[in-house]
C-alpha positions in Angstrom: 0.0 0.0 0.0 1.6 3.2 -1.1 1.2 5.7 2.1 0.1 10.0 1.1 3.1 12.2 2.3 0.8 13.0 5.5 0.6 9.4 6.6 4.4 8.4 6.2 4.9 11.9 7.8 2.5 10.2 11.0 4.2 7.1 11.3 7.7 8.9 11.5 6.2 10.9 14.4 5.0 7.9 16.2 8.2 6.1 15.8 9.8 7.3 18.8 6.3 6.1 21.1 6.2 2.5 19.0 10.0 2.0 20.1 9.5 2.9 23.6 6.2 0.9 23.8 7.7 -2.1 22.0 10.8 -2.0 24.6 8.1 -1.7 27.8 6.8 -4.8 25.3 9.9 -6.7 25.5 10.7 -5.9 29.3 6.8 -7.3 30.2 6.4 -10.3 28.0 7.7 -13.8 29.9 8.4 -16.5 27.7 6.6 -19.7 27.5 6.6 -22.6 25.2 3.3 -24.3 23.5 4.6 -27.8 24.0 4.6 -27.0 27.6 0.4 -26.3 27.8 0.2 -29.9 25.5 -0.7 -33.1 27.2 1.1 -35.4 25.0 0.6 -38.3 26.9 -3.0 -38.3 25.8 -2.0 -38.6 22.2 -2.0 -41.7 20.2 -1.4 -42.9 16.6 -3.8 -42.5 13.2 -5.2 -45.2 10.9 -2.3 -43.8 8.6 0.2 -45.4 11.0 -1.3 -48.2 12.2 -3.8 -46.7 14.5 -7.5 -45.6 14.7 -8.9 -42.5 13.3 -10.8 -39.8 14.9 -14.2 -40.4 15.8 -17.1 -38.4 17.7 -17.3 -39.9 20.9 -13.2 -39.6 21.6 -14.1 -35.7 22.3 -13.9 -34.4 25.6 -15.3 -31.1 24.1 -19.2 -30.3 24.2 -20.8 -28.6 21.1 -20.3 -25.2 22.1 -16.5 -25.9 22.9 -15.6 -27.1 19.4 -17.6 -24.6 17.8 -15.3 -22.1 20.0 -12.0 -23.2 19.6 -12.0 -24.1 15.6 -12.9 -20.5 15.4 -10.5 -19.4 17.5 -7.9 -21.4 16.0 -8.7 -20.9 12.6 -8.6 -17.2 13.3 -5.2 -17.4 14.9 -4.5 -19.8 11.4 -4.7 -16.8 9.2 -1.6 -15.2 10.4 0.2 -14.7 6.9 -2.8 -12.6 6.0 -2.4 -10.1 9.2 1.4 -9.7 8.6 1.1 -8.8 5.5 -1.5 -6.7 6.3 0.7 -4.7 9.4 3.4 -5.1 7.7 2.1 -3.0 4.3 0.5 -0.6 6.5 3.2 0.7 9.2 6.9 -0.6 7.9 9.1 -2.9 7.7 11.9 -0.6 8.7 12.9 0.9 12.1 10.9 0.2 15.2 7.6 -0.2 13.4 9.7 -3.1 11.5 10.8 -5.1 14.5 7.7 -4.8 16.0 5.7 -6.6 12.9 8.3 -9.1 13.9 7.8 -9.7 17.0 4.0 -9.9 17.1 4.1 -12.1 14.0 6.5 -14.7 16.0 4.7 -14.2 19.2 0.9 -14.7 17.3 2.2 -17.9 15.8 2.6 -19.7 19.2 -1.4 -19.9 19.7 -2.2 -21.6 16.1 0.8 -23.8 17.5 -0.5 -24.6 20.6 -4.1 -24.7 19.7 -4.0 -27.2 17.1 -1.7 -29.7 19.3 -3.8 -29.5 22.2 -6.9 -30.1 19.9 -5.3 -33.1 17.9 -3.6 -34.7 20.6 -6.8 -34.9 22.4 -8.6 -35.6 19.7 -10.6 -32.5 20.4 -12.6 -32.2 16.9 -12.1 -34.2 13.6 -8.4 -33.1 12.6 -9.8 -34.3 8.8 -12.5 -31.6 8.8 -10.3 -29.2 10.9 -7.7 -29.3 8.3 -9.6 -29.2 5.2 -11.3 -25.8 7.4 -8.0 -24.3 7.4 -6.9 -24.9 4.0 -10.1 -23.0 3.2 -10.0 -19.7 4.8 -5.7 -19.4 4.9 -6.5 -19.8 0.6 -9.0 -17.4 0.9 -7.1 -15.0 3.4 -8.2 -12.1 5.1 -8.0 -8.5 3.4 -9.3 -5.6 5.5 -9.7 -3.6 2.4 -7.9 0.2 1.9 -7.5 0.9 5.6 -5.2 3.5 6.3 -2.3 2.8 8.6 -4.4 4.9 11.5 -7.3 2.7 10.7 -5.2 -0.2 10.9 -3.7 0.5 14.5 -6.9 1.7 16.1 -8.8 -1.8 14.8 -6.4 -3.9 15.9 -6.7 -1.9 19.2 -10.1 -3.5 19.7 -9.7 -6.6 18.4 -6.6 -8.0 20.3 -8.5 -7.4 22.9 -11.7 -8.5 21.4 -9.6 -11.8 20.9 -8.5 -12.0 24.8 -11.9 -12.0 25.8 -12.8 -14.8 23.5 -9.6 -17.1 24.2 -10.4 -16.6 28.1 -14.0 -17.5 28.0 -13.3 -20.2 25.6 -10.7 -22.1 28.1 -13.6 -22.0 30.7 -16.2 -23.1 28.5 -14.0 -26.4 27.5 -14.4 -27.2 31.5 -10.9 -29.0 31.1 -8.2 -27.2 32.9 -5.7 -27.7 30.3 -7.3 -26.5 28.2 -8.3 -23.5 30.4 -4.5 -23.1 31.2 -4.0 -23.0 27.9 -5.7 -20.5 26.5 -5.2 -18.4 29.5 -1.5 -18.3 28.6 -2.5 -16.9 24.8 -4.9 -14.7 26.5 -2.2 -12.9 28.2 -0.2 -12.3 25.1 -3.4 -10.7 23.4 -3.5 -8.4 26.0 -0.2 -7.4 25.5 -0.8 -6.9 22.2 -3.7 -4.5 23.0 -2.3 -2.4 25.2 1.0 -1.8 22.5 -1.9 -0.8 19.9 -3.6 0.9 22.6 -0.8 3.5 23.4 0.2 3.8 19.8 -3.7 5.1 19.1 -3.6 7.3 22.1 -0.6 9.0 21.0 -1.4 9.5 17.7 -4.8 11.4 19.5 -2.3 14.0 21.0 -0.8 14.6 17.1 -3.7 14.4 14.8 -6.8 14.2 17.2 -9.2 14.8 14.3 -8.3 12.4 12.3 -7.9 9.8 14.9 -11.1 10.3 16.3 -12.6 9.8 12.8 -10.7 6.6 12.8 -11.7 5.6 16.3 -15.4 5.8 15.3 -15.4 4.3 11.9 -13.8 1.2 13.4 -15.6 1.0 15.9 -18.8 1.3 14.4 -18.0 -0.7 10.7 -16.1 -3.6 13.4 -16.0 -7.2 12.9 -13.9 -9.7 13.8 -11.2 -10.7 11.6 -12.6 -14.4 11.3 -15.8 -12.9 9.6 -15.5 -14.2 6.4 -14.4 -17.8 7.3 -16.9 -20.9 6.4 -19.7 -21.7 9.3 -18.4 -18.5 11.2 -22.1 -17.0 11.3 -23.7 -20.2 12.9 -20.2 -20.5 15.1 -20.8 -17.2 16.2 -24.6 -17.7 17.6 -23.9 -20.4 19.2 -20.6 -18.8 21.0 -22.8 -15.8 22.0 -25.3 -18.1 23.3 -23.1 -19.4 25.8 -21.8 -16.0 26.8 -18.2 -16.8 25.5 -18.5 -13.8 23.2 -21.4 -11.9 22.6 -22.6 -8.1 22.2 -22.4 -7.0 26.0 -19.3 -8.7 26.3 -18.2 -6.3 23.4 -19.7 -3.3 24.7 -18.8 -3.4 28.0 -15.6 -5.6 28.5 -13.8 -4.1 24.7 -15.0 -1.2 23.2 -16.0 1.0 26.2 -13.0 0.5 28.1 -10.2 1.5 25.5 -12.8 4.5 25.2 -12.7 5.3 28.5 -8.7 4.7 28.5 -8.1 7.1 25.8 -10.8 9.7 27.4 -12.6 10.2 24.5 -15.9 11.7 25.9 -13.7 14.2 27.6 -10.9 15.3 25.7 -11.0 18.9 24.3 -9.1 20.0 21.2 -10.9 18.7 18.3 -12.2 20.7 15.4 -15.2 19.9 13.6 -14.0 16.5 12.0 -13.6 15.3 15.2 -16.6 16.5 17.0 -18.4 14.8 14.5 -17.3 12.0 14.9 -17.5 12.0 18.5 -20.8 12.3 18.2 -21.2 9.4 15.8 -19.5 7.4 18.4 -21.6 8.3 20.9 -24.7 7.8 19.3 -23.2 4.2 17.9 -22.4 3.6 21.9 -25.9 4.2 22.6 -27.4 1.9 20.0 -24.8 -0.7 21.0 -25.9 -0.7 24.6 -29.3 -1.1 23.7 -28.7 -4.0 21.1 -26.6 -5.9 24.0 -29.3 -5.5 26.5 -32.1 -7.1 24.0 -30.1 -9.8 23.6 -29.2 -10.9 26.9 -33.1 -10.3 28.0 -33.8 -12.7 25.2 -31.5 -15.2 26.0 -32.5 -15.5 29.3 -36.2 -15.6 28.4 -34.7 -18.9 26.1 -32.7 -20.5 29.0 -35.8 -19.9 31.6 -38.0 -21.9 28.9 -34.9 -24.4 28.0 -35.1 -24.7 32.5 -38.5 -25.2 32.5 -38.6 -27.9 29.7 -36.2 -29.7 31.5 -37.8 -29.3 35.1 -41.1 -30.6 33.5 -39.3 -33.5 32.0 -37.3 -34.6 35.2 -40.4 -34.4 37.5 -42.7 -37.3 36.5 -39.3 -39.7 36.9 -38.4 -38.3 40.1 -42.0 -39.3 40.9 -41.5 -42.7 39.4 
């Protein structure tokens, strides 16, 4: 992506805040090893040496599990995609360059571990799982003619957008492996956000207008980066469903706290890009708030009758 004399003139002022926030990066981040959250012993041969091929009942993993963790992994599977999209947009040069780098190498360790943990277990069908990911990595991902501030302010939300989904996603497996797990990736998302997160903010002190009209159009056009993979529609009910991921989970628990972090209802200084777009925001914020709170009401009005059913089915044996 060729960059306009104004954005290449941004990223030069930002370098000096991506090297300091990629060095408080390299001084936070522990190491850890994917084998290590991997229970190998568990693991056994296929039909293709010798031994039996997956079938349905060898899952630990309930319906809503699988459906979780194939779309996390195969999200986490499209890596090549987000380098190359990063890596267009801010440089490959400098500190911008070594930090594509590092998040690339530190991303790859949760496709790693994933996809052990779920073949070794014998978590879903590694057939299907594979022919999944040969799918979506052909097809790719391609976020369209973002600018480099776009770029950094959406990935701002959704490495944390992702953190929230690996975390949940451990406890819905109810194996504490698994849980462990996902955990450990969970922490490196976070990492990731809060990187993104201080880039954006910074870039609000040098151009606030145009960052706030970034800020909003992400946040309102948002969607994860898994969007366009195969099944991720009927994944995504059922994941919200369970509560792993679902609209007040975004609201409250991504968007409105990186809001609130970079003080966006209360920072002065814009001029009238910005204002509008504030407002946008805000009115988006409202509507968001709303939409979250219909759908939990409704899906507790569909547990209380899935309760009920149940109740009414268990009592005549209990009277038996």
């Amino acid at each position: 992506m060729s960059q306009t004399p104004a954005t290449a003139a941004l990223l030069a002022e930002l370098e000096p805040v991506v090297e300091e926030n990629l060095n408080r990066h390299e001084k936070m981040a522990q190491e850890w090893h994917p084998h290590d959250y991997v229970p190998w012993s568990q693991g056994r041969d296929f039909a293709f040496l010798g031994g039996e091929d997956w079938a349905p009942e060898q899952s630990r993993l309930d319906a809503t599990a699988k459906a979780a963790m194939i779309t996390n992994l195969l999200t986490e599977d499209n890596l090549p995609s987000y380098h190359r999209e990063i890596a267009t947009r801010f440089s490959r040069d400098g500190a911008w360059g070594t930090w594509v780098g590092r998040w690339t190498a530190e991303e790859n360790r949760h496709g790693i571990a994933i996809r052990d943990y779920l073949v070794v277990t014998r978590g879903v069908d590694p057939v299907e799982l594979e022919r999944a990911r040969m799918d979506y990595m052909t097809s790719g991902y391609d976020s369209g003619d973002k600018t480099p501030l776009e770029a950094v302010t959406y990935v701002s939300f959704q490495e944390l957008a992702t953190r929230v989904s690996h975390r949940n996603t451990g406890k819905a497996t109810n194996d504490p492996i698994a849980d462990q797990m996902l955990a450990r990736i969970a922490k490196d998302e976070n990492l990731h956000m809060v990187f993104y997160r201080n880039i954006v903010a910074a870039a609000l002190e040098i151009a606030p207008d145009e960052t706030m009209r970034a800020i909003a159009d992400e946040v309102i056009g948002f969607e994860m980066p898994g969007a366009t993979m195969a099944g991720f529609r009927k994944n995504s009910t059922i994941i919200a469903k369970a509560g792993i991921y679902d609209l007040r989970l975004h609201h409250d628990d991504v968007v409105a706290p990186i809001l609130r972090h970079w003080k966006v209802f209360e920072r002065t200084g814009f001029g009238a890009q910005g204002e509008q777009a504030r407002e946008e925001l805000a009115q988006f914020m409202t509507g968001l708030d709303a939409q979250a709170t219909k759908f939990v009401e409704s899906r507790d009005r569909m547990r209380a009758r899935v309760q009920a059913r149940q109740d009414t089915e268990i009592a005549p044996l209990a009277q038996a």
